[in-house]
N, C-alpha and C positions, 0 to 999 in steps of 0.2 A: 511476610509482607504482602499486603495486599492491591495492586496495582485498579486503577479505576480499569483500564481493558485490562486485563492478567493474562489472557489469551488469545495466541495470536491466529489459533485456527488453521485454515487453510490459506494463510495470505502469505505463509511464509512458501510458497513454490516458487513460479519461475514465469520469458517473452524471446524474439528473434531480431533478424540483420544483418550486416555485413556484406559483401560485395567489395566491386569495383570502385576508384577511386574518383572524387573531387576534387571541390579546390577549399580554402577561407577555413580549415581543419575538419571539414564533413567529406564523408565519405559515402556514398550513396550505394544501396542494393537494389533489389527488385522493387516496381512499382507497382501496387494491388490492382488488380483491372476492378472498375467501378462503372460501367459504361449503365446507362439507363436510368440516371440520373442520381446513382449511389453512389456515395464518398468513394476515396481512393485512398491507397495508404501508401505513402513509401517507406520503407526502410533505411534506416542511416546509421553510421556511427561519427560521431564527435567527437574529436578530439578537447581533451578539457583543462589538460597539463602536461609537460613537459619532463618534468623530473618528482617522479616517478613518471615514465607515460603510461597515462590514462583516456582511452575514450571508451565514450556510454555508445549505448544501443539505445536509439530512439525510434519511435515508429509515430509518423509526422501525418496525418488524416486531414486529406483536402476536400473540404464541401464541394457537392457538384456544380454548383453557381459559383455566384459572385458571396462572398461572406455577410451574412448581415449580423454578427455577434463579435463576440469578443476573442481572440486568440485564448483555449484553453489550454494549459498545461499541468498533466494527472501523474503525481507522483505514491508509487505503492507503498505498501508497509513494510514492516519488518521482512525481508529472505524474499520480497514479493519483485516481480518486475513488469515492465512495459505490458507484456500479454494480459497482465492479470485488467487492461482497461479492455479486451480486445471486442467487449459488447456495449458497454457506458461510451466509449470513443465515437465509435462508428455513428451511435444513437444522438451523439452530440454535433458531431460534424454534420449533420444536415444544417447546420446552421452557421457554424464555428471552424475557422482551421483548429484539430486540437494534438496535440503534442504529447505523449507517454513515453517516461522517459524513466530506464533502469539505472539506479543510483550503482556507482562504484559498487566493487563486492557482491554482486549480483547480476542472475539472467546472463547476456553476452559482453556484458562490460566488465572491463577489465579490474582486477583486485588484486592491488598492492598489497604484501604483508609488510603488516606492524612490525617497527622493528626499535625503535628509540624508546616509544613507551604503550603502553595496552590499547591505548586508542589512536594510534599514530595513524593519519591519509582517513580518519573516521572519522574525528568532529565536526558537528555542527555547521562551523564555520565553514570548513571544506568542501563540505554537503554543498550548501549554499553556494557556495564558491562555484563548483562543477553548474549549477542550474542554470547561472547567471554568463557563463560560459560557452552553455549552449544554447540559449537565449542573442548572444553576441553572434556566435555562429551563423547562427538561422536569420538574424536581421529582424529580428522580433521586441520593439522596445517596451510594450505595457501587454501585461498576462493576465488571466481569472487563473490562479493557483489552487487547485481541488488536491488535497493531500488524502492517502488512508492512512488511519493509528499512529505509528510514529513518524508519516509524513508532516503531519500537525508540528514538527518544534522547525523544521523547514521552510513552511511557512508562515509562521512566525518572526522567523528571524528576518526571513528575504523580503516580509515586509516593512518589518525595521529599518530594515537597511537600505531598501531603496522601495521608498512610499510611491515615487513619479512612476517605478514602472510595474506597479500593484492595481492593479485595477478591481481586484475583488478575492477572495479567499473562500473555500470552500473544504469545510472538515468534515471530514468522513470519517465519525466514529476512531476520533482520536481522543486522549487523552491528554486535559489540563495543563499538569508539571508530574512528569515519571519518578521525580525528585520525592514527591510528597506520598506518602501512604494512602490507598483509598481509602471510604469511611464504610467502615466496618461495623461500625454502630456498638462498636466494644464488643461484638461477640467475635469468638475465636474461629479461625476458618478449619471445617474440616479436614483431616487428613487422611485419605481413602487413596491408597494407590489405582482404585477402577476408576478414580476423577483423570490422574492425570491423561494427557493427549498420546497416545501410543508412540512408541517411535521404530523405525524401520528397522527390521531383521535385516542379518547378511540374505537369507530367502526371498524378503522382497525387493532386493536389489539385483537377481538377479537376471531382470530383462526388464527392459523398459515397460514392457506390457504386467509383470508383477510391480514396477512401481508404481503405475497409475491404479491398481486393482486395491492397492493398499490407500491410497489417498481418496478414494473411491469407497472405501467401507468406513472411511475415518472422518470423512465429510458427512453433511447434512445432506448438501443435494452436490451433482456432479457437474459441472457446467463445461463447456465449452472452452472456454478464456483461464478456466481453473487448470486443465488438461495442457492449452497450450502454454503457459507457464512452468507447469513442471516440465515440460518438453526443454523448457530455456532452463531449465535451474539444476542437469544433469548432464553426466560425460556421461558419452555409450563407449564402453573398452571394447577391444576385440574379440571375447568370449562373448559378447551381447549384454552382461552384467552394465549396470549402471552405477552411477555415485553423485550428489550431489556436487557441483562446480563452486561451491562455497566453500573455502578451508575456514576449520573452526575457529585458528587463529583471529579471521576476519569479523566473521558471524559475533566471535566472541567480542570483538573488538565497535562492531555496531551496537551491538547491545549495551557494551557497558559506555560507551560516548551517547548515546539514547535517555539514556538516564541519568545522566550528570548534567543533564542542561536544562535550568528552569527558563519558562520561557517568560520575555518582557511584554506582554500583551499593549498595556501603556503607549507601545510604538508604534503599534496599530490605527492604521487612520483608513483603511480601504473597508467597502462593506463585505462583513461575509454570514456565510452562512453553515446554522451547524447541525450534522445530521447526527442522530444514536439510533444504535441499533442494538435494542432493548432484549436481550434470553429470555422465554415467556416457561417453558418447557426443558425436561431434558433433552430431545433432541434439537434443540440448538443451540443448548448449552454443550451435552455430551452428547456427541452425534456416534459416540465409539460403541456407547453400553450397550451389552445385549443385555432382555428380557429372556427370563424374569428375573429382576433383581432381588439382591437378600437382603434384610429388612434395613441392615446398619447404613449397605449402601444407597439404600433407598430415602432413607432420613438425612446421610449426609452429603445426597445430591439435591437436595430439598433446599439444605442449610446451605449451600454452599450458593444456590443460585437466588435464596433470596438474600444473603450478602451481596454477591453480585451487582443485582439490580438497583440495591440502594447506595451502593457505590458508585454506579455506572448515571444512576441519574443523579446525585452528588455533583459527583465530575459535570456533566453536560449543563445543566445551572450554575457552575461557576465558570463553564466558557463560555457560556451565553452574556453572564453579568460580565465578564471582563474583556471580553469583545463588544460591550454594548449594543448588541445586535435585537432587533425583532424576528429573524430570520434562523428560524428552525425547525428540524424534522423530526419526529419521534418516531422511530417504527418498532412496534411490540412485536413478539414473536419474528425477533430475528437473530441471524448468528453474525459476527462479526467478521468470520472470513469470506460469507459471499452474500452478505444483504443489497449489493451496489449488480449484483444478477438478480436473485430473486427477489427485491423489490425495485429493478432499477427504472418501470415506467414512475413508480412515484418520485425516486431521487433525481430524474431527467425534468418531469414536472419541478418541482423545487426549484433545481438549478435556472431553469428557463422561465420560472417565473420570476426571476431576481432582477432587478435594474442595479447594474452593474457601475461604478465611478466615470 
């Protein structure tokens, strides 16, 4: 099966939080010093339910004036959490209070295991549920919602569901309906175990510093906000080894609630806007391959990326036509786990050039 993004890159890492207590279910940490006319960030956790108790890690960016934009709020992809906005945020809040917020199962918010059925405390709905929850929190009634990859069925639904406090939507290199097969154009995808995304040895777990050095050769480029997200998306044990803070139970359980849900575009009535971030090359397709490559894998990293592309711009023309929007971004020669760093003056451009509801 061929998914229009199939790859989730580097956005599956990790962000920060916690502290001392509040009141109204927030609980507030450290506040970012910003003096010199640069945003500030606080740190907080929210509480978002009761039984199971659940609160997120949000990390809350106060422009240095008076706001003259929209309250944004940036929800990551797949394994991905609040740090992964930790350069997009900053770069927005000169204008914006904006809001990054670690869904359940991820980063320092808390993750219930499934226990009734494979997706239990992980649908959609619940998803939603939690955003709207700390939106109530914060005293925040109408958002510019910027989702990445399978933050797109999120907001979707939360503009469904409540259109008065939609003020705009923003996809970042999401995908359509996870439901549907991408287009493939009938050719068959190759099967090259040097395609797929490498995954971590007990060796590279065993220091924090060997597991950035592994996401570091496995990336395209190495960013900042990439690093402090894995910081969030692992236990350091007392031998210094590390381990991902996601039980698979959970991961499993995102994933397979991610893709059972077509989304109703139709309910859509806020403007948005839609970015892709188009693989031009191997290395942003496979940032893993070493050179020189052997012929077979060299033909079917070839084949594999120009399926891709015609899937991926597939997809983006049918959320453009079913969001009825004029309002979109192409960027060639990108990768999907950190196109929103290395090309984020044009996606800040984008977003800031939009006239919002």
């Amino acid at each position: 099966m061929l998914h229009a993004i199939g790859l989730t890159g580097l956005a599956s890492l990790a962000a920060c939080g916690g502290g001392g207590h509040g009141h109204g279910g927030v609980e507030v940490g450290g506040v970012g010093t910003g003096g010199g006319g640069k945003p500030t960030v606080i740190d907080r956790r929210v509480k978002v339910s009761a039984t199971p108790e659940v609160s997120l890690q949000v990390r809350d960016w106060q422009p240095p004036g008076s706001s003259t934009g929209p309250v944004i709020v940036l929800l990551a992809g797949l394994g991905g959490n609040a740090r992964y906005f930790d350069s997009l945020a900053p770069a927005l809040a000169a204008r914006s209070r904006v809001i990054a917020i670690s869904r359940r199962g991820y980063g320092l918010s808390n993750k219930p295991m499934p226990v009734k059925t494979a997706t239990q405390f992980y649908e959609v709905d619940t998803l939603v549920a939690d955003l709207k929850a700390v939106l109530d929190a914060l005293g925040v009634q109408r958002v510019v919602l910027g989702g990445h990859s399978i933050a797109g069925n999120e907001l979707t639904r939360f503009a469904g569901l409540y259109p008065g406090r939609t003020q705009g939507l923003i996809y970042l290199d999401t995908t359509f309906d996870y439901t549907v097969d991408g287009d493939s154009g009938g050719e068959k995808i190759p099967e090259n175990p040097l395609l797929d995304e490498p995954r971590p040895t007990l060796n590279d777990g065993r220091s924090l510093q060997a597991a950035i050095a592994f996401f570091r050769r496995n990336s395209k480029n190495w960013w900042p906000p990439l690093e402090a997200n894995l910081r969030d998306a692992v236990d350091i044990h007392g031998d210094g080894s590390v381990s991902l803070n996601t039980p698979d139970e959970v991961e499993t359980a995102m994933h397979a609630a991610s893709r059972s849900y077509s989304p109703d575009y139709k309910a859509v009535r806020a403007p948005s806007l839609v970015v892709t971030a188009l693989p031009s090359d191997n290395r942003d397709m496979f940032p893993w391959l070493e050179l020189p490559l052997d012929a077979k894998t060299q033909k079917d990293a070839a084949d594999y990326l120009r399926i891709f592309r015609r899937a991926s711009i597939t997809n983006s023309n049918q959320l453009v036509a079913a969001l009825d929007t004029p309002n979109r971004l192409t960027l060639d020669h990108a990768n999907h786990g950190d196109f929103i760093m290395e090309r984020e003056a044009e996606v800040l451009r984008a977003i800031q050039f939009m006239t919002w509801a």
